[in-house]
N, CA, C and O atoms as CSV, one atom per row, in Angstrom:
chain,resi,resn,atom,element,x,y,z
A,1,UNK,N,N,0.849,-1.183,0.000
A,1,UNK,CA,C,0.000,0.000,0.000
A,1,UNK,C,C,0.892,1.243,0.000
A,1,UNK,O,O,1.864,1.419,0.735
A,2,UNK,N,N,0.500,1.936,-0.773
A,2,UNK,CA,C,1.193,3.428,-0.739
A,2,UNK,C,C,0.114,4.681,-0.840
A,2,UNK,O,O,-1.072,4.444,-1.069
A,3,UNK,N,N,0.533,5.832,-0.682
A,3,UNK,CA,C,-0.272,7.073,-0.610
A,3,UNK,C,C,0.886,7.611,-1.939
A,3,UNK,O,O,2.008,7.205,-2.243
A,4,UNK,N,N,-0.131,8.863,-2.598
A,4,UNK,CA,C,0.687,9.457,-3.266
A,4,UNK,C,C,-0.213,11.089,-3.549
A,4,UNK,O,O,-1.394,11.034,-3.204
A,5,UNK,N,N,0.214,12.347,-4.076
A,5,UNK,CA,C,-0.380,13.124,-4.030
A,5,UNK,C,C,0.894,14.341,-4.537
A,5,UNK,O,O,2.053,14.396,-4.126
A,6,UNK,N,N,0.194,15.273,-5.585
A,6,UNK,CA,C,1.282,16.350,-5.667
A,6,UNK,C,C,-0.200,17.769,-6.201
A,6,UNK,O,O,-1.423,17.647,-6.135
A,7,UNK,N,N,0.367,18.569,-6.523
A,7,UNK,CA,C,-0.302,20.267,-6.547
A,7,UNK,C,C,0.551,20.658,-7.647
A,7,UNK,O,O,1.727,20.416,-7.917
A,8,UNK,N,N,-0.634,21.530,-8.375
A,8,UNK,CA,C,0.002,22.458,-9.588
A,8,UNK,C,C,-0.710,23.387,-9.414
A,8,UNK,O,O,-1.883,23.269,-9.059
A,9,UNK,N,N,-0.037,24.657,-9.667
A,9,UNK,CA,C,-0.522,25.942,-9.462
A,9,UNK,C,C,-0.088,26.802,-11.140
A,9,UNK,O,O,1.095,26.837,-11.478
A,10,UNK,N,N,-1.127,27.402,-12.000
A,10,UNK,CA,C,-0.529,27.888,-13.094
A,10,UNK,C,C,-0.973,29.026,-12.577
A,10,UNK,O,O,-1.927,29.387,-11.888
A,11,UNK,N,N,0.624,29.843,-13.441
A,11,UNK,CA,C,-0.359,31.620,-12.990
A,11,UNK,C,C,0.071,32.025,-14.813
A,11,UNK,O,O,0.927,31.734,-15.649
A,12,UNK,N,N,-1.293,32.951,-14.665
A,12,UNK,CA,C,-1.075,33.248,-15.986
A,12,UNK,C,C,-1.185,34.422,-16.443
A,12,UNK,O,O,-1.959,35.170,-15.845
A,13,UNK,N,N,-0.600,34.835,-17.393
A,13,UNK,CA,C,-0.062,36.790,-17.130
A,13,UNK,C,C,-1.468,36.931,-18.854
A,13,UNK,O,O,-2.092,36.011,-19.383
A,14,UNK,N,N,-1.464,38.530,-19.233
A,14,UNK,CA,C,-2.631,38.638,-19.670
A,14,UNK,C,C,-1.361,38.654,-21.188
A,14,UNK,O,O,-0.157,38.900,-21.254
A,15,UNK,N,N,-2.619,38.177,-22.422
A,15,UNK,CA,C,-1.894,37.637,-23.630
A,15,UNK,C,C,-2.163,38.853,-24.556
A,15,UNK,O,O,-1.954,39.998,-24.155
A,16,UNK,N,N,-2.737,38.525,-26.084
A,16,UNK,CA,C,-3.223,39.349,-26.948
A,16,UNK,C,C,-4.516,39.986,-26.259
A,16,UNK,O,O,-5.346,39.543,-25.465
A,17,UNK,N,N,-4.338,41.203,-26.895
A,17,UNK,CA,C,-6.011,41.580,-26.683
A,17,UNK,C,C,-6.064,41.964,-25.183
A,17,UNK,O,O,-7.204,42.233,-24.805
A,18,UNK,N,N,-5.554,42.010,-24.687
A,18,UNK,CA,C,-5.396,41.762,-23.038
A,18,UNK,C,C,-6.631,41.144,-22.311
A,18,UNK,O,O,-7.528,41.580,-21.589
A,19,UNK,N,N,-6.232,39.793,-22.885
A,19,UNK,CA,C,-7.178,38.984,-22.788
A,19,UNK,C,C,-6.026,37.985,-21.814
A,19,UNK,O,O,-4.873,37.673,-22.112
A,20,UNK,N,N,-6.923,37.595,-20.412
A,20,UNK,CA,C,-5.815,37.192,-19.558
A,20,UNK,C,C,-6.710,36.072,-19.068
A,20,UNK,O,O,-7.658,36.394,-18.352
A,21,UNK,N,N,-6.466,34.410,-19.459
A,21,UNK,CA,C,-7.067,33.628,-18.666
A,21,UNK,C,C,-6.945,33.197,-17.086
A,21,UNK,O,O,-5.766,33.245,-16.734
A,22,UNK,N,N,-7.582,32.906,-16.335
A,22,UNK,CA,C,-7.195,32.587,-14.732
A,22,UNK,C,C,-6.496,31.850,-14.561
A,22,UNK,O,O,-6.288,30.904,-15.320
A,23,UNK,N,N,-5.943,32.060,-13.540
A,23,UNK,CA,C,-5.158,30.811,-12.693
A,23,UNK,C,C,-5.372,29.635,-12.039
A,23,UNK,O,O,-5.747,29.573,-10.868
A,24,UNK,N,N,-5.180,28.822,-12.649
A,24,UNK,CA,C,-5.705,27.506,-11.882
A,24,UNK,C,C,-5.001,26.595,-10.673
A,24,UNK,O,O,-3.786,26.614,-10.476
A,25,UNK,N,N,-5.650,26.040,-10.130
A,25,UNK,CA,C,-4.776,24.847,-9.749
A,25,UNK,C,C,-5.497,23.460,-9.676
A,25,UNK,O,O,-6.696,23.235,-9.507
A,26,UNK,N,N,-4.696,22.787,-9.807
A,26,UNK,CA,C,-4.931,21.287,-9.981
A,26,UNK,C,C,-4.302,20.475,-9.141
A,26,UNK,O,O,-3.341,20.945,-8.532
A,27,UNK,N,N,-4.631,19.285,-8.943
A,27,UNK,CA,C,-4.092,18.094,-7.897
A,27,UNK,C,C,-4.793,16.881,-7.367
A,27,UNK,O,O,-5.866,16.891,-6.763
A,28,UNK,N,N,-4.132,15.935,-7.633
A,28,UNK,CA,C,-4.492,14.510,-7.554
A,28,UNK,C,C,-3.942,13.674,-6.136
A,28,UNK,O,O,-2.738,13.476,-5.970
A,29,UNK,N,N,-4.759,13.310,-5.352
A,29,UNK,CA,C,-4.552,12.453,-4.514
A,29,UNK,C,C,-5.068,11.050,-4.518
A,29,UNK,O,O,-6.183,10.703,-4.907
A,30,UNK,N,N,-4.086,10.256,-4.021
A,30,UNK,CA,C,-4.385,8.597,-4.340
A,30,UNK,C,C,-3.954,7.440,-3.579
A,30,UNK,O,O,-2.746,7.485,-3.349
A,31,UNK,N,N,-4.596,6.322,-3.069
A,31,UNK,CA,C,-4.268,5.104,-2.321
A,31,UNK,C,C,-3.815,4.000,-3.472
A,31,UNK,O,O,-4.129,4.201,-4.645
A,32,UNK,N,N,-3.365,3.298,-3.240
A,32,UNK,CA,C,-2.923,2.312,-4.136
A,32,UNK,C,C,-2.235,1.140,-2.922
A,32,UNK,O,O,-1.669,1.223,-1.832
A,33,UNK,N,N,-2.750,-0.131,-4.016
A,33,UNK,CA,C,-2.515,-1.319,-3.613
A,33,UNK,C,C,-1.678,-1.840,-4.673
A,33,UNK,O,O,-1.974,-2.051,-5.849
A,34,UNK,N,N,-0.389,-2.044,-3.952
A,34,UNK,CA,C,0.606,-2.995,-5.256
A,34,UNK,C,C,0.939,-4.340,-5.198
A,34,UNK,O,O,0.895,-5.215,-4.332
A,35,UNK,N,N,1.356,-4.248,-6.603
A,35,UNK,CA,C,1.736,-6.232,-6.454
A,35,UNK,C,C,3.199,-6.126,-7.120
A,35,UNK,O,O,3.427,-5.631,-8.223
A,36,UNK,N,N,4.312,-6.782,-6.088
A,36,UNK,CA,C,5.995,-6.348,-6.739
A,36,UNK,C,C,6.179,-7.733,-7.254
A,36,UNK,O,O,5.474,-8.676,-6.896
A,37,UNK,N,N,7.328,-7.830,-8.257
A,37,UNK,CA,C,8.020,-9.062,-8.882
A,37,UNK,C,C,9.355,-8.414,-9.006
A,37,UNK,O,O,9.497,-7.196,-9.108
A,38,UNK,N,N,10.307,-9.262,-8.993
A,38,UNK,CA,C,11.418,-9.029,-8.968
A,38,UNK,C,C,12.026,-7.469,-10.637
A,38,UNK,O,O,12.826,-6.558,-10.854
A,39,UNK,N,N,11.367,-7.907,-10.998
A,39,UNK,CA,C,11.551,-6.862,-12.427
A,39,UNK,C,C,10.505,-5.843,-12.442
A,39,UNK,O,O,10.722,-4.692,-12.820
A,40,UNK,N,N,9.215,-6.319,-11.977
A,40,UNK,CA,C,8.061,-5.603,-12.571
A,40,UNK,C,C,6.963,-4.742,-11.087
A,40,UNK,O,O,7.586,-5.001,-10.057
A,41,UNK,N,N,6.105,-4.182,-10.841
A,41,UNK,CA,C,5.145,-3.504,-9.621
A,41,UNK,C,C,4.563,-3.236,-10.330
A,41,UNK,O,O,5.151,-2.651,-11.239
A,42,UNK,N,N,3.137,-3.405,-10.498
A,42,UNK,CA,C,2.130,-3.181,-10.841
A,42,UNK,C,C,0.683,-3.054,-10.095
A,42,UNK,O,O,-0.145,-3.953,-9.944
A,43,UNK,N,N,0.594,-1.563,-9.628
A,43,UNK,CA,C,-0.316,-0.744,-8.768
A,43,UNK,C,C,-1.465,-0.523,-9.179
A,43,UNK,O,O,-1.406,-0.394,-10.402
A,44,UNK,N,N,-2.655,-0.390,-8.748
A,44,UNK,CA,C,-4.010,-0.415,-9.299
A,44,UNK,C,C,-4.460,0.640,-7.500
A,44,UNK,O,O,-4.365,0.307,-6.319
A,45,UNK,N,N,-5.004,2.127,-8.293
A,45,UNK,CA,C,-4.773,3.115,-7.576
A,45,UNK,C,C,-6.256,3.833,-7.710
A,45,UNK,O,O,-6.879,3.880,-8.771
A,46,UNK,N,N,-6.704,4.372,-6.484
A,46,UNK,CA,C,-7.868,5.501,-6.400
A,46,UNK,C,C,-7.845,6.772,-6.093
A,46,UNK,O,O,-7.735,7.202,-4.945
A,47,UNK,N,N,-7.972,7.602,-7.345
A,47,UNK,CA,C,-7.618,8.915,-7.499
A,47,UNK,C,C,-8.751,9.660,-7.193
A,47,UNK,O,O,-9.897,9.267,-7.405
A,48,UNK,N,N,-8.406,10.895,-6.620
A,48,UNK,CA,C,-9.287,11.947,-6.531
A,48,UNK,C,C,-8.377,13.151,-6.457
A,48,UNK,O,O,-7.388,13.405,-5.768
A,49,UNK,N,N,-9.192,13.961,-7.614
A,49,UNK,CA,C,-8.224,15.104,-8.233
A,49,UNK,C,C,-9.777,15.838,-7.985
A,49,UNK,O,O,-10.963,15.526,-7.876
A,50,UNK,N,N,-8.532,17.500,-7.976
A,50,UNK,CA,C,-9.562,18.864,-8.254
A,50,UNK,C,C,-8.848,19.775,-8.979
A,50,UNK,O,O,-7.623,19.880,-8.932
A,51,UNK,N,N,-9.650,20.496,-9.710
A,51,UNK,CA,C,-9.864,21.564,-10.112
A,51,UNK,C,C,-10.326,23.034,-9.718
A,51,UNK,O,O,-11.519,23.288,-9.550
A,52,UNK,N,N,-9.465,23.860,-9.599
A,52,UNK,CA,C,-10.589,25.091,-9.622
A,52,UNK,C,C,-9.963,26.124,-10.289
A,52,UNK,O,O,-8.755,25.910,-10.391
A,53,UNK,N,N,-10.446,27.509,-10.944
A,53,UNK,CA,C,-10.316,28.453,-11.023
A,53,UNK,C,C,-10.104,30.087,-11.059
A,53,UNK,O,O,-10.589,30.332,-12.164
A,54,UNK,N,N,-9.902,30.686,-10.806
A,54,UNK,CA,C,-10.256,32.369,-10.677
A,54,UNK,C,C,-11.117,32.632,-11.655
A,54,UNK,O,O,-11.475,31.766,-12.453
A,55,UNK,N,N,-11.551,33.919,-11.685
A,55,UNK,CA,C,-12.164,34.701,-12.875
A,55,UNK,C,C,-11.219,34.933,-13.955
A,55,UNK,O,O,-10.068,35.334,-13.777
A,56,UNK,N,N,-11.772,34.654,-15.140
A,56,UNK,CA,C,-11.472,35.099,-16.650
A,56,UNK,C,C,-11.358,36.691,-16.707
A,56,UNK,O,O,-12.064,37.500,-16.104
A,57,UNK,N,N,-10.381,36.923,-17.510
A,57,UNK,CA,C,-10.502,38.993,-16.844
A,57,UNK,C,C,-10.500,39.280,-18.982
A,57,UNK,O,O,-10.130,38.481,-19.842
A,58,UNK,N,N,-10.837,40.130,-19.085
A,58,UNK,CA,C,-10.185,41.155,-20.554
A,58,UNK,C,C,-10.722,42.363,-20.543
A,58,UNK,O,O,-11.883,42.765,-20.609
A,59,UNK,N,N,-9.255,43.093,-20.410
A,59,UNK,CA,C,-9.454,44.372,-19.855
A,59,UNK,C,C,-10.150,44.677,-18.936
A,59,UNK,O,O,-10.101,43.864,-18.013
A,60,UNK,N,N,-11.020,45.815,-18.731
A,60,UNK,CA,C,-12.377,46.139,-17.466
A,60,UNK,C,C,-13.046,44.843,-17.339
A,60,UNK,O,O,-13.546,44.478,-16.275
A,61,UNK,N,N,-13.063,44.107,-18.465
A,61,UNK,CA,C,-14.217,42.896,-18.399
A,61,UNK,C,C,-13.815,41.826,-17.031
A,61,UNK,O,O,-12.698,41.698,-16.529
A,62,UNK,N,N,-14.646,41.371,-16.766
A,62,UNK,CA,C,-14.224,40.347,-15.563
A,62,UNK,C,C,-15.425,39.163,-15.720
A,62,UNK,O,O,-16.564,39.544,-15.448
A,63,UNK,N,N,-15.262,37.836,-16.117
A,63,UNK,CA,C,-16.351,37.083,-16.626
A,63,UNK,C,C,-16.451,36.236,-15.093
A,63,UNK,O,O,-15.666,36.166,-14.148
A,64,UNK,N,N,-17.930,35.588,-15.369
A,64,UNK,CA,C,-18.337,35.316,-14.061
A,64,UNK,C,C,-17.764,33.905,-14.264
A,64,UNK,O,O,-18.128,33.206,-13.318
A,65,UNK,N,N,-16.862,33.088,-15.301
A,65,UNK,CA,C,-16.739,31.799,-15.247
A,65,UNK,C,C,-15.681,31.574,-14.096
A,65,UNK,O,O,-14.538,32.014,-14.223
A,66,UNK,N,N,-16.323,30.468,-12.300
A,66,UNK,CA,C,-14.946,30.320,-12.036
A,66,UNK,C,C,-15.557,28.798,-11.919
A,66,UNK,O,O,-16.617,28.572,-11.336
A,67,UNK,N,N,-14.824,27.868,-12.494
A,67,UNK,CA,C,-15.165,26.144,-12.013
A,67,UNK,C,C,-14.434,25.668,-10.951
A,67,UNK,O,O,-13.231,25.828,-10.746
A,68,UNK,N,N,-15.524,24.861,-10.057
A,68,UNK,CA,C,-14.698,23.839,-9.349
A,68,UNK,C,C,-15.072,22.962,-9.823
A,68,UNK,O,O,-16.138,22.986,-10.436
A,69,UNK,N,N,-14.278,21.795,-9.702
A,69,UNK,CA,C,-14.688,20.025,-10.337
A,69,UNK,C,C,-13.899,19.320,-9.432
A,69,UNK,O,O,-12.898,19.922,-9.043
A,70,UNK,N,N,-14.129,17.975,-8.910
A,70,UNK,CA,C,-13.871,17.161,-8.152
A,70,UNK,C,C,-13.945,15.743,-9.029
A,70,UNK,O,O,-15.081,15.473,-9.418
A,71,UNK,N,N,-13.037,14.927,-9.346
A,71,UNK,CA,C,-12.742,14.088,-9.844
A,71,UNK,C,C,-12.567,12.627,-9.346
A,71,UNK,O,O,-11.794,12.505,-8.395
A,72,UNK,N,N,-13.012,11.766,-9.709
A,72,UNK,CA,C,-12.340,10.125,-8.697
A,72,UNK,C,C,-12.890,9.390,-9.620
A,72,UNK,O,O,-13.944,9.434,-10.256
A,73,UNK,N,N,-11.504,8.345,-9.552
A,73,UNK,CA,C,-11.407,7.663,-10.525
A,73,UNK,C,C,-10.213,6.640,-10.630
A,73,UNK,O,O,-9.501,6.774,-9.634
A,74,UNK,N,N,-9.793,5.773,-11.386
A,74,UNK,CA,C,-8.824,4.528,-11.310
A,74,UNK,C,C,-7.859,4.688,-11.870
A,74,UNK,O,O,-7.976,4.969,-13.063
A,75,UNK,N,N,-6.862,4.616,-11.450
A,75,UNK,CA,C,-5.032,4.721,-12.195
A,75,UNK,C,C,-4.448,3.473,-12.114
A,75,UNK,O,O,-4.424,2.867,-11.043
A,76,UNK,N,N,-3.867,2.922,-13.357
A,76,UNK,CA,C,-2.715,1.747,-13.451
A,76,UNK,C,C,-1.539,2.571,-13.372
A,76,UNK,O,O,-1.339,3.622,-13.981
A,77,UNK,N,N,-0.682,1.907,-12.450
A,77,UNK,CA,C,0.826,2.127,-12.538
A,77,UNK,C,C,1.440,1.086,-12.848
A,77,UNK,O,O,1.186,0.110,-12.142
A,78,UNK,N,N,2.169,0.950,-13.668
A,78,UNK,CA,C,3.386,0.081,-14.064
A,78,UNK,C,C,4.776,0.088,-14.095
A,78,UNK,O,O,5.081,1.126,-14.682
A,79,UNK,N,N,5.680,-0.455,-13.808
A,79,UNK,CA,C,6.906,-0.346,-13.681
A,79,UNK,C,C,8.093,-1.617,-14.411
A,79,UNK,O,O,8.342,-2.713,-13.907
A,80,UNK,N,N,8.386,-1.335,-15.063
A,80,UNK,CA,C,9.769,-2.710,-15.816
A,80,UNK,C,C,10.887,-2.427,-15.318
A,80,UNK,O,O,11.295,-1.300,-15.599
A,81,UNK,N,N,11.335,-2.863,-14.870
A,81,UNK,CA,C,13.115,-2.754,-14.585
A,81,UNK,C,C,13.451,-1.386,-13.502
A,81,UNK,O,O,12.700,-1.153,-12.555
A,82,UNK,N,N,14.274,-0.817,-13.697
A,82,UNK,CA,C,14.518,0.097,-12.780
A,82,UNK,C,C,14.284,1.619,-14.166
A,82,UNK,O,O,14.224,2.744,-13.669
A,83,UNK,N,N,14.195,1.538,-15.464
A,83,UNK,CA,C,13.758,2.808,-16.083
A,83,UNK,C,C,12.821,2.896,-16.823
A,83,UNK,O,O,12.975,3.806,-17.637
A,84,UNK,N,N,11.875,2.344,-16.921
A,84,UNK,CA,C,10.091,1.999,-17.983
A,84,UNK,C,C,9.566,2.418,-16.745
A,84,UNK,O,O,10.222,2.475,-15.705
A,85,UNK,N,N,8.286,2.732,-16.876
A,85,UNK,CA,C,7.361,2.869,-16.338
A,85,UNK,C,C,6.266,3.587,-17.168
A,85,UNK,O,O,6.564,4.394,-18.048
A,86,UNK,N,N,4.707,3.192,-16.788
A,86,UNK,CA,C,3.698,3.452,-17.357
A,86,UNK,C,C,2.856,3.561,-16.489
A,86,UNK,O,O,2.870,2.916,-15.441
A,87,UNK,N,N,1.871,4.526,-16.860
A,87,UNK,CA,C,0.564,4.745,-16.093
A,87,UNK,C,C,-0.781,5.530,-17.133
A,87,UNK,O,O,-0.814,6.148,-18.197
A,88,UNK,N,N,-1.589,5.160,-16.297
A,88,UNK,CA,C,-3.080,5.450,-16.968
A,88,UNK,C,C,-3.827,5.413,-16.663
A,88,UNK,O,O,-4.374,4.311,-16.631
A,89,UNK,N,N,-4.517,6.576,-16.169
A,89,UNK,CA,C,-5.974,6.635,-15.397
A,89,UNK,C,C,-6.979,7.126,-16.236
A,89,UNK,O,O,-6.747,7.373,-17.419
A,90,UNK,N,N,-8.590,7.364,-15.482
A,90,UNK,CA,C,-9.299,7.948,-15.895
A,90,UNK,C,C,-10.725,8.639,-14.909
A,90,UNK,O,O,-11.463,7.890,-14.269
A,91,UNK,N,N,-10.889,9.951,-14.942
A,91,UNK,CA,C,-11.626,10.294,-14.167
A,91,UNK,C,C,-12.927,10.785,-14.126
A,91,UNK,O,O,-13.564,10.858,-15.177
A,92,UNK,N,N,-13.161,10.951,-13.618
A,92,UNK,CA,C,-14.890,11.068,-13.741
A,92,UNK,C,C,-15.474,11.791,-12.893
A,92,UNK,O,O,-15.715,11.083,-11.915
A,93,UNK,N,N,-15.854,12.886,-12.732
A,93,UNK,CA,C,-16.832,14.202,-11.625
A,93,UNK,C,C,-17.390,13.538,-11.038
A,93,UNK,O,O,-18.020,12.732,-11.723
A,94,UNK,N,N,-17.515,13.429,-9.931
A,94,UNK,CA,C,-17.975,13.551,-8.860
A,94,UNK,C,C,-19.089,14.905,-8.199
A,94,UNK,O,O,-19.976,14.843,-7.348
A,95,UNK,N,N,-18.744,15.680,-8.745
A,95,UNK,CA,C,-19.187,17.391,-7.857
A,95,UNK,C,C,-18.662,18.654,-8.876
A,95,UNK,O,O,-17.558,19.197,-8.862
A,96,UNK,N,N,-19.616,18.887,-9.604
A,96,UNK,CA,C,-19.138,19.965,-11.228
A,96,UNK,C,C,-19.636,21.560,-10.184
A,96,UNK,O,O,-20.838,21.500,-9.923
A,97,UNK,N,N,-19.055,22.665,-9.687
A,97,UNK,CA,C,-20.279,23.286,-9.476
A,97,UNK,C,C,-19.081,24.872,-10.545
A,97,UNK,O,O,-17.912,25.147,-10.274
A,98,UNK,N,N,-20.045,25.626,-11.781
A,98,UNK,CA,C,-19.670,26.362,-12.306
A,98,UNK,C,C,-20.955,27.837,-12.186
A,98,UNK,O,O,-22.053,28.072,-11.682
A,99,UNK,N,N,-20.136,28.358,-12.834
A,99,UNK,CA,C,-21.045,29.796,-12.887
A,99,UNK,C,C,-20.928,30.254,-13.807
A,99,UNK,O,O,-19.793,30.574,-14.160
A,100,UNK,N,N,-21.950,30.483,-14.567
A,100,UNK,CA,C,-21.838,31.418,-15.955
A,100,UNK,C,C,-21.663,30.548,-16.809
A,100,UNK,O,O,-21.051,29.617,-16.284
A,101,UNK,N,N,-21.938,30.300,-18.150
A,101,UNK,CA,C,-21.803,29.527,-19.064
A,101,UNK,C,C,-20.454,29.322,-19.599
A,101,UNK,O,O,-19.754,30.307,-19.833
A,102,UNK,N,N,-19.957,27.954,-19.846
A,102,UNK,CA,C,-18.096,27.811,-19.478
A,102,UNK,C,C,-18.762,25.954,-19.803
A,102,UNK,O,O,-19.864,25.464,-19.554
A,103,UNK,N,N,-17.602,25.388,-20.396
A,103,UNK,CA,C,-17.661,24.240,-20.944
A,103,UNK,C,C,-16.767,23.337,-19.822
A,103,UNK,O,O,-15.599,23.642,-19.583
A,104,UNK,N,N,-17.320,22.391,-19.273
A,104,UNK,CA,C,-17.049,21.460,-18.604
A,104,UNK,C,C,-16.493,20.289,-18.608
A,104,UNK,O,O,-17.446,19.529,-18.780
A,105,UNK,N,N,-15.195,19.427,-18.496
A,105,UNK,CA,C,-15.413,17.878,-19.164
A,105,UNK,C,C,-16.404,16.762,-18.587
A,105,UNK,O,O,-16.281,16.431,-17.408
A,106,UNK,N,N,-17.149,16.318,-19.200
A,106,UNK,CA,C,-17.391,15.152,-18.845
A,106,UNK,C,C,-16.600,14.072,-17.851
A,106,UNK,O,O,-17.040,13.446,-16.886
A,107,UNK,N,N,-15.292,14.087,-18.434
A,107,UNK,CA,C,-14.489,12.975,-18.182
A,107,UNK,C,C,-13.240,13.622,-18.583
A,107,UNK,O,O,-13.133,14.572,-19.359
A,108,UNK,N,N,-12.093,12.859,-17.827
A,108,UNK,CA,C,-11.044,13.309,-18.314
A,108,UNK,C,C,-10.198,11.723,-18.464
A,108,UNK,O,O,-10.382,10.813,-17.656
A,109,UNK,N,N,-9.217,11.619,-19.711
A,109,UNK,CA,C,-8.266,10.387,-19.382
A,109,UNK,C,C,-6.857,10.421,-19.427
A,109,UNK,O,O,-6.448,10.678,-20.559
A,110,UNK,N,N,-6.135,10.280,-18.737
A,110,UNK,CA,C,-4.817,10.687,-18.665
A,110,UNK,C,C,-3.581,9.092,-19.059
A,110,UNK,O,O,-3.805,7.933,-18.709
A,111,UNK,N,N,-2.662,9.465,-19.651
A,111,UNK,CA,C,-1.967,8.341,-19.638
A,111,UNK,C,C,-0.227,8.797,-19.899
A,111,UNK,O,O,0.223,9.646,-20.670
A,112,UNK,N,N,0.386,8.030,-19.099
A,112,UNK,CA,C,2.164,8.945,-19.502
A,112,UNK,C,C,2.882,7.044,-19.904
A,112,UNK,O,O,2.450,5.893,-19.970
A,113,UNK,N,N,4.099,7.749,-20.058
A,113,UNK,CA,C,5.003,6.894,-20.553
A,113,UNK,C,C,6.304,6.992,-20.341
A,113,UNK,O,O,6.763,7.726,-21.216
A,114,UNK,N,N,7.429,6.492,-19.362
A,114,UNK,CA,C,8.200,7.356,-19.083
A,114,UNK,C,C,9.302,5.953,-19.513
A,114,UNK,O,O,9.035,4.770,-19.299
A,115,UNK,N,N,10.693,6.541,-20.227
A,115,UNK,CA,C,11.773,5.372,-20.872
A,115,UNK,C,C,12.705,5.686,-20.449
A,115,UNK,O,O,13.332,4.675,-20.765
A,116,UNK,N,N,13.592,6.431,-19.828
A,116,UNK,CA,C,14.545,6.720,-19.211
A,116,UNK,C,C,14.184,7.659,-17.402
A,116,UNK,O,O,13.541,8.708,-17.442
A,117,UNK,N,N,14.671,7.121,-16.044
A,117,UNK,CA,C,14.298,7.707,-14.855
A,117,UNK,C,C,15.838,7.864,-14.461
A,117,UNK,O,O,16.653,6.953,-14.605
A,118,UNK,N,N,16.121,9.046,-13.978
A,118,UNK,CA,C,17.778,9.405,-13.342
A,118,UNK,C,C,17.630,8.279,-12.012
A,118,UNK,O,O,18.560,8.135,-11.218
């Protein structure tokens, strides 16, 4: 059994048009149950990630879109040798609550691939 969990924070400065999207942050927390072999670990994990936002700004304008979303959902971790590794989840809302008309995902699916680890 392991715990795992990290935070992203984007900040974002204003672009063309002075049109400046919000700052978000994001972050996934997760339990996982593994199974080791001498070469290989292969984890089968329960995620719960969030989302949220600030306000959308351009110029004087200030739009009422800010989302929160709450996510949970299942991650494979995989591991070969001491430098492969793979993973792949997929998540699913739990708790959408938005304001103002602003496009939402349904679902989100994530998957990495990693071939060389220092």
């Amino acid at each position: 059994m392991f715990l795992t969990g990290s935070a992203q924070y984007a900040i974002r400065s204003a672009g063309a048009y002075d049109y400046q999207f919000a700052n978000d942050w994001t972050g996934p927390v997760g339990r996982a149950c593994i199974s080791a072999r001498p070469q290989a670990t292969l984890a089968l994990q329960a995620v719960v990630s969030g989302e949220s936002k600030a306000r959308t700004r351009r110029k004087a304008w200030r739009w009422t879109t800010r989302p929160r979303v709450v996510y949970l959902g299942p991650q494979i971790n995989f591991t070969w040798g001491s430098r492969f590794s793979a993973q792949v989840g997929a998540d699913l809302p739990v708790s959408i609550e938005s304001t103002g008309n602003q496009l939402v995902p349904d679902y989100r699916v994530r998957a990495a691939v990693t071939f060389w680890r220092f």
